[in-house]
PDB file of N, H, CA, C and O in Angstrom:
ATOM      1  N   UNK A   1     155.769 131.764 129.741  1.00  0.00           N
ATOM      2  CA  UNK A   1     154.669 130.974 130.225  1.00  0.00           C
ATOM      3  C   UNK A   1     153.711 130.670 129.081  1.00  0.00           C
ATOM      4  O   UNK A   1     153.505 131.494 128.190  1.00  0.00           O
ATOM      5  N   UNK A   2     153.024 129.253 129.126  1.00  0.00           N
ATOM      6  H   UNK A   2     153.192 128.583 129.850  1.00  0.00           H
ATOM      7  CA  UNK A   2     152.388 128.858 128.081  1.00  0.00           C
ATOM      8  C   UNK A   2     150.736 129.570 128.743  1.00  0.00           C
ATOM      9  O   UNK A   2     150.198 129.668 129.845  1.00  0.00           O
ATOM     10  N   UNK A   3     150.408 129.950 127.306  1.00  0.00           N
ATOM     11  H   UNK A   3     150.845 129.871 126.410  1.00  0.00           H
ATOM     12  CA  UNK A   3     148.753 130.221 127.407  1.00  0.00           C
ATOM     13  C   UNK A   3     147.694 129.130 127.510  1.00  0.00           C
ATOM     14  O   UNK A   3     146.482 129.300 127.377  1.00  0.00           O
ATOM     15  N   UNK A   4     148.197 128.217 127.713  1.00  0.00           N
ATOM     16  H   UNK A   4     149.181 128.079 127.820  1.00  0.00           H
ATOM     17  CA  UNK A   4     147.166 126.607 127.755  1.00  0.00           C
ATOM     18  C   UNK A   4     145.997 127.161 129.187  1.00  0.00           C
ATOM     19  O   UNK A   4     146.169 127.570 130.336  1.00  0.00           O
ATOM     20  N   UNK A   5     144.742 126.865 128.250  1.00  0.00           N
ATOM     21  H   UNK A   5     144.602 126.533 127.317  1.00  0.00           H
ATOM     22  CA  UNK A   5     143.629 126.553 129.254  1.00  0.00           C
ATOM     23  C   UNK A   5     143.504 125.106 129.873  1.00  0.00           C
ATOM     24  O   UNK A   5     143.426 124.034 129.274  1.00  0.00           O
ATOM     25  N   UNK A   6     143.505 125.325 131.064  1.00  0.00           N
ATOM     26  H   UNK A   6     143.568 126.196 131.551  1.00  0.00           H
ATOM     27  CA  UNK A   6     142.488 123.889 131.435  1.00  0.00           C
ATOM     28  C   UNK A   6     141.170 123.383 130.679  1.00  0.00           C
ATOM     29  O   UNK A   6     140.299 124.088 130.169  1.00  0.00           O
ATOM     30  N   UNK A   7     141.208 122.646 130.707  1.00  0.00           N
ATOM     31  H   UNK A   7     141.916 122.074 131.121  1.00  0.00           H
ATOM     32  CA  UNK A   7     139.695 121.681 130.053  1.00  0.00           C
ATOM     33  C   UNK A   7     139.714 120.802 130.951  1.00  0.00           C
ATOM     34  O   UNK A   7     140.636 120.026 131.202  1.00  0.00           O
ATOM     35  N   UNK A   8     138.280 120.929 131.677  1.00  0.00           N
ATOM     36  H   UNK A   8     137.531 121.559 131.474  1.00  0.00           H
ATOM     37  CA  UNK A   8     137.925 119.936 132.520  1.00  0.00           C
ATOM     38  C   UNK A   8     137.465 118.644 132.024  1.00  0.00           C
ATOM     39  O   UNK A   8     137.431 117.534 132.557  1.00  0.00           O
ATOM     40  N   UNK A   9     137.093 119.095 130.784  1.00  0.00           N
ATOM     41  H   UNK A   9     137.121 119.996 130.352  1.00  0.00           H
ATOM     42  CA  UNK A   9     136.333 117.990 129.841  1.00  0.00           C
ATOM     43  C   UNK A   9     137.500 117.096 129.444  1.00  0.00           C
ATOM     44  O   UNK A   9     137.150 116.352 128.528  1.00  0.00           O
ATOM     45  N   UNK A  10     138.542 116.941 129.748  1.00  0.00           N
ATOM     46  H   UNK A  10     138.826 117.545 130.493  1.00  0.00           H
ATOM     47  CA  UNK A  10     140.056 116.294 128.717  1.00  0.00           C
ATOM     48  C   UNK A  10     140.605 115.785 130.281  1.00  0.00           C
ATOM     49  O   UNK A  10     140.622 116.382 131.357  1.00  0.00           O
ATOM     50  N   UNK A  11     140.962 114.652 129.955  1.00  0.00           N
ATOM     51  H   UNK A  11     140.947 114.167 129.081  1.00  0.00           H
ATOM     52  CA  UNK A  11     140.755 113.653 128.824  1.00  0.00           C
ATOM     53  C   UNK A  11     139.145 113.305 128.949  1.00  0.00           C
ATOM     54  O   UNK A  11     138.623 113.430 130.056  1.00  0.00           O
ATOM     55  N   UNK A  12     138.449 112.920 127.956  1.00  0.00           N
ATOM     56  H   UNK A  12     138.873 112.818 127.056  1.00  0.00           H
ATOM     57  CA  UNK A  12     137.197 112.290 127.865  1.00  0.00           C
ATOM     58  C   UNK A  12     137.164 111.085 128.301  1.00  0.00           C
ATOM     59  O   UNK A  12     138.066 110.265 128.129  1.00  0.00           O
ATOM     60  N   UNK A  13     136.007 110.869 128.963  1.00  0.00           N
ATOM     61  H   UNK A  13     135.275 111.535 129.103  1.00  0.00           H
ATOM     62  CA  UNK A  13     135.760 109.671 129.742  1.00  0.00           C
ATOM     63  C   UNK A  13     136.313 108.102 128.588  1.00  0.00           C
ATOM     64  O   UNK A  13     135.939 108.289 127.430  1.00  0.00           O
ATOM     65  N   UNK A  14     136.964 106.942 128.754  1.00  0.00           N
ATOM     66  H   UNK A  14     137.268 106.790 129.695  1.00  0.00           H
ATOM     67  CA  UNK A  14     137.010 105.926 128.324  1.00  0.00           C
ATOM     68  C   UNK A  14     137.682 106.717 126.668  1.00  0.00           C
ATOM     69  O   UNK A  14     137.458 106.250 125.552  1.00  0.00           O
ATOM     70  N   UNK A  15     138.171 107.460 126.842  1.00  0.00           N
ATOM     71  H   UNK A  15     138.353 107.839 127.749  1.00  0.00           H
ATOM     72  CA  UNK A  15     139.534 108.137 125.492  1.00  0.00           C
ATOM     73  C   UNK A  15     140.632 107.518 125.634  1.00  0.00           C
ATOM     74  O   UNK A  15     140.753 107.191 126.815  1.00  0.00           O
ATOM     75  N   UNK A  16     141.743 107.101 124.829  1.00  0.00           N
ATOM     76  H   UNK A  16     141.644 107.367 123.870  1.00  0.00           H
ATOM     77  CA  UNK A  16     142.893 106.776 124.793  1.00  0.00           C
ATOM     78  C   UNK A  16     143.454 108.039 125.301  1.00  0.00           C
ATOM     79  O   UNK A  16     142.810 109.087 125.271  1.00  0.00           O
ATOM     80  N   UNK A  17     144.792 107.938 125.825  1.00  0.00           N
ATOM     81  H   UNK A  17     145.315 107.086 125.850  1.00  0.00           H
ATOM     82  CA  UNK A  17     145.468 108.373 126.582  1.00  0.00           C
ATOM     83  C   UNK A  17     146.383 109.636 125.458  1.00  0.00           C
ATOM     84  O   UNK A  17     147.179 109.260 124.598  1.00  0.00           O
ATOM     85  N   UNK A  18     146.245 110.248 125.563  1.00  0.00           N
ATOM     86  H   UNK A  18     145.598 110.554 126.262  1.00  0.00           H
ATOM     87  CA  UNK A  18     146.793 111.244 124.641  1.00  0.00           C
ATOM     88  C   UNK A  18     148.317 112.159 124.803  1.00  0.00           C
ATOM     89  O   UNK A  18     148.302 113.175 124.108  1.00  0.00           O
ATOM     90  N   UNK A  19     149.494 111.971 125.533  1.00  0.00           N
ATOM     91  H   UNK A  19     149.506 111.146 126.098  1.00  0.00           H
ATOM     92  CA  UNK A  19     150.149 112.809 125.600  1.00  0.00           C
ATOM     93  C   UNK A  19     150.250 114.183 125.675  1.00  0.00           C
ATOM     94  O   UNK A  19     150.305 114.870 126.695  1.00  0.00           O
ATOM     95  N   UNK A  20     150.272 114.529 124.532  1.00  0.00           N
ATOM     96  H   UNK A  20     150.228 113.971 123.704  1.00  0.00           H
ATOM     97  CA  UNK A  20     150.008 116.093 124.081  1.00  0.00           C
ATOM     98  C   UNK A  20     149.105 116.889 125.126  1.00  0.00           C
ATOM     99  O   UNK A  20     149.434 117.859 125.810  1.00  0.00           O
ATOM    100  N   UNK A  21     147.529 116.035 125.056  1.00  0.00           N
ATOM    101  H   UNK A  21     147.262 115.248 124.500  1.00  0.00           H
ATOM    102  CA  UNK A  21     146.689 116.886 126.032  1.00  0.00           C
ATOM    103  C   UNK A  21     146.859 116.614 126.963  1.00  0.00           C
ATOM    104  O   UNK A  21     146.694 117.565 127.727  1.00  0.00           O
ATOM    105  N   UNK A  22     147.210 115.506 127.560  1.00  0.00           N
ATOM    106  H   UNK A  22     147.344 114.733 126.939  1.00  0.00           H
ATOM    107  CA  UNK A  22     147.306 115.638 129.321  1.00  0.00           C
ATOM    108  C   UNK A  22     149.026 116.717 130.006  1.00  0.00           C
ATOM    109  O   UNK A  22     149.336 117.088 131.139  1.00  0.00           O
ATOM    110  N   UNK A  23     149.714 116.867 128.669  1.00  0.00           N
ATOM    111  H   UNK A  23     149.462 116.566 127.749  1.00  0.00           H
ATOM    112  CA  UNK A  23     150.864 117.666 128.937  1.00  0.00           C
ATOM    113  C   UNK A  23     150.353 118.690 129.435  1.00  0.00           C
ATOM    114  O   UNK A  23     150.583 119.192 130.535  1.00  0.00           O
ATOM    115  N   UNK A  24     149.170 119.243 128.088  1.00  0.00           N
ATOM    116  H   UNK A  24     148.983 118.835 127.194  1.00  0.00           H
ATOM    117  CA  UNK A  24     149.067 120.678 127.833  1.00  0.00           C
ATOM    118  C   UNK A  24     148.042 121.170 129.404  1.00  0.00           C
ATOM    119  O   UNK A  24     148.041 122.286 129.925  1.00  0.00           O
ATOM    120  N   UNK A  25     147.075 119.662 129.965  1.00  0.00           N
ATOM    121  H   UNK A  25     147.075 118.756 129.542  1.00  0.00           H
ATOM    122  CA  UNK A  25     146.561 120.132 130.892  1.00  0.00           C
ATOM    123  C   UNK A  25     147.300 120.604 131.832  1.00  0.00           C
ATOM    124  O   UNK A  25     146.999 121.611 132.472  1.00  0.00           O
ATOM    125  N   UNK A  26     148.729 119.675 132.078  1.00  0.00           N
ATOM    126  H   UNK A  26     148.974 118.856 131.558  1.00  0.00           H
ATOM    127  CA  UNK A  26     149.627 120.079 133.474  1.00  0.00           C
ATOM    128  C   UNK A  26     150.000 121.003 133.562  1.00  0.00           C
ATOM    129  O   UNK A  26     149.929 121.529 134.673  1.00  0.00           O
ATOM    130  N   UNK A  27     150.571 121.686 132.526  1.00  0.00           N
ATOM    131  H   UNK A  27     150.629 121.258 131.624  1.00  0.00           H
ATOM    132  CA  UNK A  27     150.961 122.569 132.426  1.00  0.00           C
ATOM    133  C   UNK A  27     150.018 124.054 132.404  1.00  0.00           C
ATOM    134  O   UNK A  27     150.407 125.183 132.703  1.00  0.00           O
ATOM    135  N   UNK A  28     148.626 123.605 131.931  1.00  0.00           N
ATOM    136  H   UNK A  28     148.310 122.688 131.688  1.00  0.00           H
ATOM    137  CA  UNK A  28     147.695 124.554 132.662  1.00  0.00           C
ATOM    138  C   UNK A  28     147.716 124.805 134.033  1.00  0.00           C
ATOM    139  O   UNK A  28     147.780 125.972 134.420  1.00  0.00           O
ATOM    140  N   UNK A  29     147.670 123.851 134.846  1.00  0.00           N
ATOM    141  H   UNK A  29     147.618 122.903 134.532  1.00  0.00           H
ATOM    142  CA  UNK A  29     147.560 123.783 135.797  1.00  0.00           C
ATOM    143  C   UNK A  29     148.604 124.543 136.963  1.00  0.00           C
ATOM    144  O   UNK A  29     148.421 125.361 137.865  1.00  0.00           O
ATOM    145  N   UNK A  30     149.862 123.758 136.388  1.00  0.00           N
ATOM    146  H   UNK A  30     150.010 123.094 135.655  1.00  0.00           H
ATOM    147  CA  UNK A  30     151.181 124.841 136.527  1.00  0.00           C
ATOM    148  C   UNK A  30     151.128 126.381 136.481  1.00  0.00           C
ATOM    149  O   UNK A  30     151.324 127.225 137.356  1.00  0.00           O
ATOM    150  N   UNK A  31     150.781 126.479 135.109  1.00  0.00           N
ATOM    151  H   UNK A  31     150.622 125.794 134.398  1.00  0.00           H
ATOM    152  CA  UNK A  31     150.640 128.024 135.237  1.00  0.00           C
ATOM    153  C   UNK A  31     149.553 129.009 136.138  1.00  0.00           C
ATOM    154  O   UNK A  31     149.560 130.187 136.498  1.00  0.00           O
ATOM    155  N   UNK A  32     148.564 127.779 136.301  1.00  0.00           N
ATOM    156  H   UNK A  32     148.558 126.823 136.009  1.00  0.00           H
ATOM    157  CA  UNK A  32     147.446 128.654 137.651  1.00  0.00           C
ATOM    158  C   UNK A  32     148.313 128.812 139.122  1.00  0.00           C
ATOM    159  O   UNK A  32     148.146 129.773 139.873  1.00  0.00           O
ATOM    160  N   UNK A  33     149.214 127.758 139.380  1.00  0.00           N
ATOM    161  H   UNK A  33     149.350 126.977 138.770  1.00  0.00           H
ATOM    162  CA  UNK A  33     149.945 127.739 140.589  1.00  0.00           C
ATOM    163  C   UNK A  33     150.840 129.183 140.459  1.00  0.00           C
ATOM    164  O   UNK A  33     150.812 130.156 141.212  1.00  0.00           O
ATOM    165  N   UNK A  34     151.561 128.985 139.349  1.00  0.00           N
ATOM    166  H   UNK A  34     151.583 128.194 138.737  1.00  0.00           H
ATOM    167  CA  UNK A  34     152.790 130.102 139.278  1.00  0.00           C
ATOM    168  C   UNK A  34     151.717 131.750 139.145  1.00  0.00           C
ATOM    169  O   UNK A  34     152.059 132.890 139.461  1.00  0.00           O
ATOM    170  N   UNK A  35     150.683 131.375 138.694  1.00  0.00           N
ATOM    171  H   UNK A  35     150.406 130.449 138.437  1.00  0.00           H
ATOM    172  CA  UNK A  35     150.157 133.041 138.554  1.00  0.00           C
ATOM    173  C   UNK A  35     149.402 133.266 139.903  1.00  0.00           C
ATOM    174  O   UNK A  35     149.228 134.447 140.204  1.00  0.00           O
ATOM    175  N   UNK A  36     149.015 132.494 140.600  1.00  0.00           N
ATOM    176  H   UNK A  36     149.156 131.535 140.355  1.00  0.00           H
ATOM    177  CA  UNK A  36     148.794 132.468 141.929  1.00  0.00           C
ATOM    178  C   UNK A  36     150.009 132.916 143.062  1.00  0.00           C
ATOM    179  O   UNK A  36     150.054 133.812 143.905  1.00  0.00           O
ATOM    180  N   UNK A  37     150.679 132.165 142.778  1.00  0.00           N
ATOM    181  H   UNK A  37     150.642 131.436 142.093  1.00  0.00           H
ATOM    182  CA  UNK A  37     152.402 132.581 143.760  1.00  0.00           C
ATOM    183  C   UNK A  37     152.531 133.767 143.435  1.00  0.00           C
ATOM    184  O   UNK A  37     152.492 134.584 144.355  1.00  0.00           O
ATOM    185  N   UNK A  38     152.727 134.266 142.035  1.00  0.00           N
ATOM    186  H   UNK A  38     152.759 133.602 141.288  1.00  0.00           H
ATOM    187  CA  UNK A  38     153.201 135.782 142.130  1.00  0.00           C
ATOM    188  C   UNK A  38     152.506 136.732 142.515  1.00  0.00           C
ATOM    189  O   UNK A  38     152.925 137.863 142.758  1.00  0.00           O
ATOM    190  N   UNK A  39     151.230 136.296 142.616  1.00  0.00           N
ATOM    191  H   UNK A  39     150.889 135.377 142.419  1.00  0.00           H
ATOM    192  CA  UNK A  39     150.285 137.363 143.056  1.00  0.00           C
ATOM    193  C   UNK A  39     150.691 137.287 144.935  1.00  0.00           C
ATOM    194  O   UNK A  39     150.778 138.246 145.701  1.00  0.00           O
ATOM    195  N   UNK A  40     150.791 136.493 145.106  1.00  0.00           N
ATOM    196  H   UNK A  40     150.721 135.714 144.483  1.00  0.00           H
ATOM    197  CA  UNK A  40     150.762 136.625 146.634  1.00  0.00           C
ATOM    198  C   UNK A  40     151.886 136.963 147.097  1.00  0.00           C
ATOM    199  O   UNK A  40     151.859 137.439 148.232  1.00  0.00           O
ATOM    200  N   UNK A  41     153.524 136.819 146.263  1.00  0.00           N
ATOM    201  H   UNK A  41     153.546 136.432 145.341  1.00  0.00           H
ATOM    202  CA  UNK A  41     154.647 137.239 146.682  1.00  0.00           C
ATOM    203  C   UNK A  41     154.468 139.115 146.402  1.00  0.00           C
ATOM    204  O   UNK A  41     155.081 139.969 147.042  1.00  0.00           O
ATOM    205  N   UNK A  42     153.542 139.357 145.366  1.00  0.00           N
ATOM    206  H   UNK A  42     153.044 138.664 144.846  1.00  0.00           H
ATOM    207  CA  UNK A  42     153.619 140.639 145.360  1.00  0.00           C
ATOM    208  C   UNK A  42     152.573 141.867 145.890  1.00  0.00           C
ATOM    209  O   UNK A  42     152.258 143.007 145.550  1.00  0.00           O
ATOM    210  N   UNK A  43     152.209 140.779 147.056  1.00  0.00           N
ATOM    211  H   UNK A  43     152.465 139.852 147.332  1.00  0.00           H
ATOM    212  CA  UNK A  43     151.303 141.331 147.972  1.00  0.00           C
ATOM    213  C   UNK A  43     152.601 142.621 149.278  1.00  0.00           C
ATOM    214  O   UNK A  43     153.673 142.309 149.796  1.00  0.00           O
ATOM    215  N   UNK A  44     152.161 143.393 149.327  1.00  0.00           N
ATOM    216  H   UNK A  44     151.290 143.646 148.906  1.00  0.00           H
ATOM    217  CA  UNK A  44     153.114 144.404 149.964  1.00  0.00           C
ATOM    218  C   UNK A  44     152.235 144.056 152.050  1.00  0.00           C
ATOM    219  O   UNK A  44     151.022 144.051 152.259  1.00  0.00           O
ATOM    220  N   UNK A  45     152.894 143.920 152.715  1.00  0.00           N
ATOM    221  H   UNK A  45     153.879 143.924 152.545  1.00  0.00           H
ATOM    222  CA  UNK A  45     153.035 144.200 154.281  1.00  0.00           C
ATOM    223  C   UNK A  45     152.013 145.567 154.391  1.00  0.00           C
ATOM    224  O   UNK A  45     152.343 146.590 153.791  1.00  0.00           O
ATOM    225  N   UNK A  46     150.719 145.522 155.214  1.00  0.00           N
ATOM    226  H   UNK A  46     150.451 144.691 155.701  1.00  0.00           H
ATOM    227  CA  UNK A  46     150.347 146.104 155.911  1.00  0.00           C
ATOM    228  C   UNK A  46     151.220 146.861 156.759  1.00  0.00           C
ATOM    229  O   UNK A  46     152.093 146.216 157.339  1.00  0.00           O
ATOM    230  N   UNK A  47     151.157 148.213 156.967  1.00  0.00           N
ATOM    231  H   UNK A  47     150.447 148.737 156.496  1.00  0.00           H
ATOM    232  CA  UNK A  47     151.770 149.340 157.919  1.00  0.00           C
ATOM    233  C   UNK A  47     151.393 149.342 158.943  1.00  0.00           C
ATOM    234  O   UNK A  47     150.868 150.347 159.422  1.00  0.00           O
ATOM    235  N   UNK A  48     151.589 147.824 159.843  1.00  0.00           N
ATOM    236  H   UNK A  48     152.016 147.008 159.455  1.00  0.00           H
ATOM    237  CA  UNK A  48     150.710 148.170 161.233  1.00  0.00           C
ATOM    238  C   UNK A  48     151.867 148.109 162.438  1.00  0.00           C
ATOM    239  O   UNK A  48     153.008 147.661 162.324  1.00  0.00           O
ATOM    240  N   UNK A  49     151.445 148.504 163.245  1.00  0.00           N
ATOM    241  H   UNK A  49     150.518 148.868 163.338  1.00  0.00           H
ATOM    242  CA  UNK A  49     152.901 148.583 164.457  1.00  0.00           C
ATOM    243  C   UNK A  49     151.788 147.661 165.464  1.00  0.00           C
ATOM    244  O   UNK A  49     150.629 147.314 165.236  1.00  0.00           O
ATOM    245  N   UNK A  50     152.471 147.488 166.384  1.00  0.00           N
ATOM    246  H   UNK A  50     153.412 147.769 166.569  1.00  0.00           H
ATOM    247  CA  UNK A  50     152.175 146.328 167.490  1.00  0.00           C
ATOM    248  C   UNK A  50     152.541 147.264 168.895  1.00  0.00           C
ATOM    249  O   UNK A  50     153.530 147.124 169.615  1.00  0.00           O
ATOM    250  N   UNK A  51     151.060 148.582 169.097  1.00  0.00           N
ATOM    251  H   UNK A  51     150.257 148.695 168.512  1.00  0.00           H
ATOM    252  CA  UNK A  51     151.695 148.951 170.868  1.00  0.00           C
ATOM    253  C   UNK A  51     151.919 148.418 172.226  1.00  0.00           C
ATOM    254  O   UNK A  51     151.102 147.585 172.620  1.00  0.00           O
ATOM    255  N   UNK A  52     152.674 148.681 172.835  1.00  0.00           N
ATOM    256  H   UNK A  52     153.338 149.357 172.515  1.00  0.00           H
ATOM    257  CA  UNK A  52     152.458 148.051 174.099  1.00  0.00           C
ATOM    258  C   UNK A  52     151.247 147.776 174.973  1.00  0.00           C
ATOM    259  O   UNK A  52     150.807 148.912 175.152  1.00  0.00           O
ATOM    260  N   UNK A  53     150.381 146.865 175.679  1.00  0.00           N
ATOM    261  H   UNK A  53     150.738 145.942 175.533  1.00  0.00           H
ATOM    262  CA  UNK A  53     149.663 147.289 175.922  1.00  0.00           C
ATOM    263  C   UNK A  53     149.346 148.221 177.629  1.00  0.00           C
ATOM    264  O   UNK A  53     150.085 148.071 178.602  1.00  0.00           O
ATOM    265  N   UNK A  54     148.459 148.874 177.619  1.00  0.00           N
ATOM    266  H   UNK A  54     147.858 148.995 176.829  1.00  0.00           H
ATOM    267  CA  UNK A  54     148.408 150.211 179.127  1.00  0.00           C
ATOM    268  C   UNK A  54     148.854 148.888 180.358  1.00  0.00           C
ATOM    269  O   UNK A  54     148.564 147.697 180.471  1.00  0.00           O
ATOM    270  N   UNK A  55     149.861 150.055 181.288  1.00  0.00           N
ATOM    271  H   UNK A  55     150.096 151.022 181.196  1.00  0.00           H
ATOM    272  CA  UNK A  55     150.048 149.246 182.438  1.00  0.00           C
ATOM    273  C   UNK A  55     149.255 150.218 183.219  1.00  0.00           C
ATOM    274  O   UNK A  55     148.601 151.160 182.771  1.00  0.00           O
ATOM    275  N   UNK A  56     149.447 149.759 184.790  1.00  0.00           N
ATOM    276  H   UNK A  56     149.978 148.994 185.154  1.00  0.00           H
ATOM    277  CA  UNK A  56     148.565 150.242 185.729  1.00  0.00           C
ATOM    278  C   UNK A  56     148.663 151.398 186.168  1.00  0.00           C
ATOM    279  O   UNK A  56     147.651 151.799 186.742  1.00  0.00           O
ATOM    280  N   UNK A  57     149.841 152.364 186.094  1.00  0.00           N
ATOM    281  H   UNK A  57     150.663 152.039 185.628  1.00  0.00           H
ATOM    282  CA  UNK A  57     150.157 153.645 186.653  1.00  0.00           C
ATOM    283  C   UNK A  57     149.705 154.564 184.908  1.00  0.00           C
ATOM    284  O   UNK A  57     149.930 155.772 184.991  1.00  0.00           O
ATOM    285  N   UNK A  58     149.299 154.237 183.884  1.00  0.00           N
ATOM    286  H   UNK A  58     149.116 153.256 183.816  1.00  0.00           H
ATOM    287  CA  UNK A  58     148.689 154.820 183.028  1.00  0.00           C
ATOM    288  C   UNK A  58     146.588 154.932 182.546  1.00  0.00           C
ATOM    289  O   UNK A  58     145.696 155.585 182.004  1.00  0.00           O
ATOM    290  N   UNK A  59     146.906 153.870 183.202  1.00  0.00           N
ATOM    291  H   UNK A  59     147.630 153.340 183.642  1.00  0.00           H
ATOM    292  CA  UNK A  59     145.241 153.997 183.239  1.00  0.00           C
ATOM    293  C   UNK A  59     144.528 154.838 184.032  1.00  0.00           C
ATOM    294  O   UNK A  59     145.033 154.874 185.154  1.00  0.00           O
ATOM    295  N   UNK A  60     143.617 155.496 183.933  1.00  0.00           N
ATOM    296  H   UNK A  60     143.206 155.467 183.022  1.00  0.00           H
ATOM    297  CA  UNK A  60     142.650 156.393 184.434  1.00  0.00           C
ATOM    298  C   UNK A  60     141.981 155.356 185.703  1.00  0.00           C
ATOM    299  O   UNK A  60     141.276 154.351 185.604  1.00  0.00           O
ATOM    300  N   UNK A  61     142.597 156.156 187.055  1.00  0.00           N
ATOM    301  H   UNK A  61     143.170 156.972 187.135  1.00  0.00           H
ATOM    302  CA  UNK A  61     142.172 155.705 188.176  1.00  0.00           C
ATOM    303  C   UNK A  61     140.592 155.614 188.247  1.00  0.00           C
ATOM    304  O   UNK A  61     139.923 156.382 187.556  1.00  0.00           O
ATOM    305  N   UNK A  62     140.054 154.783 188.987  1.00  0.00           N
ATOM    306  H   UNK A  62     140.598 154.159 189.548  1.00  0.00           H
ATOM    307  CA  UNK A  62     138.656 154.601 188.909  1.00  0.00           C
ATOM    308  C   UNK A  62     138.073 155.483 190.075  1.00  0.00           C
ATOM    309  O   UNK A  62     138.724 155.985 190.991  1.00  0.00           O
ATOM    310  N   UNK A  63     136.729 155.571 189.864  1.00  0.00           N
ATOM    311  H   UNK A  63     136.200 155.163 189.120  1.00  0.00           H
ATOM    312  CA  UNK A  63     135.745 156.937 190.836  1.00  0.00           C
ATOM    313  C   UNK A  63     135.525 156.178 192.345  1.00  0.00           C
ATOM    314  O   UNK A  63     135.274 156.787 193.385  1.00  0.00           O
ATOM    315  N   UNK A  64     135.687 154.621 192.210  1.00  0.00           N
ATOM    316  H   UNK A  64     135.891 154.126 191.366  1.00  0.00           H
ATOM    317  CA  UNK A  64     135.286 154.230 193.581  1.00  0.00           C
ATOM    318  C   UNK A  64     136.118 153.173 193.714  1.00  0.00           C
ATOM    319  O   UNK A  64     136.433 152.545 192.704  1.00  0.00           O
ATOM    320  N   UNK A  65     136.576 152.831 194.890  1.00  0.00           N
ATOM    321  H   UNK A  65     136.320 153.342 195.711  1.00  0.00           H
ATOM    322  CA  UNK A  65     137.560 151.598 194.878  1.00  0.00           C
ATOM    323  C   UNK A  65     136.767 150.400 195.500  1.00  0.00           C
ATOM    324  O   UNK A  65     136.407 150.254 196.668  1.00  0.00           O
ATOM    325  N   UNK A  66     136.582 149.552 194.379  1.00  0.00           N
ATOM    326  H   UNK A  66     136.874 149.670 193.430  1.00  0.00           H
ATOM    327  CA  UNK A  66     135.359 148.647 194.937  1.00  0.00           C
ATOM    328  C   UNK A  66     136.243 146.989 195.436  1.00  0.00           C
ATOM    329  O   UNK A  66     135.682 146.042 195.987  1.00  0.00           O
ATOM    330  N   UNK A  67     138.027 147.076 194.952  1.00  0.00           N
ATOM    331  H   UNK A  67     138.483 147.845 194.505  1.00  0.00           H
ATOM    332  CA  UNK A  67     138.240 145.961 195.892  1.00  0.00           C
ATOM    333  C   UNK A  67     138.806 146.565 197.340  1.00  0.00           C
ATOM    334  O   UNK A  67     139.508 145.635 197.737  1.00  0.00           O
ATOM    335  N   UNK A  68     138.862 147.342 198.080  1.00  0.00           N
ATOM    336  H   UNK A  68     138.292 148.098 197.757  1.00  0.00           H
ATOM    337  CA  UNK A  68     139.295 147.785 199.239  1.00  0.00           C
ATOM    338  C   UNK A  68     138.053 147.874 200.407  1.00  0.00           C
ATOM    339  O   UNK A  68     138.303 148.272 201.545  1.00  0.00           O
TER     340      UNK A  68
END
């Protein structure tokens, strides 16, 4: 991977068109994408489980039965 910084300043306003630097910008740019991707492919999965949620013969019967 190339070490090229972005320059926001490049190309300069009303500059001839330069090759070289508008390469070297893309390829800045490129490399922010690709160092971005790897960071996020090498993000590891949270350890979370998914419980069922309580049915009705597990819940704590109530003190008064207020639909009856």
């Amino acid at each position: 991977m190339s070490t090229s910084m972005l320059d926001p300043s490049l190309p300069a306003d009303h500059a001839p068109i330069v090759s070289g630097e508008l390469r070297g910008q893309f390829q800045a740019i490129e490399n922010s994408f690709a160092d971005i991707r790897g960071r996020f492919l090498s993000l590891t999965p949270l350890g979370l489980t998914v419980s069922n949620p309580p049915t009705r013969p597990t819940c704590r019967p109530s003190r008064t039965n207020w639909m009856s």
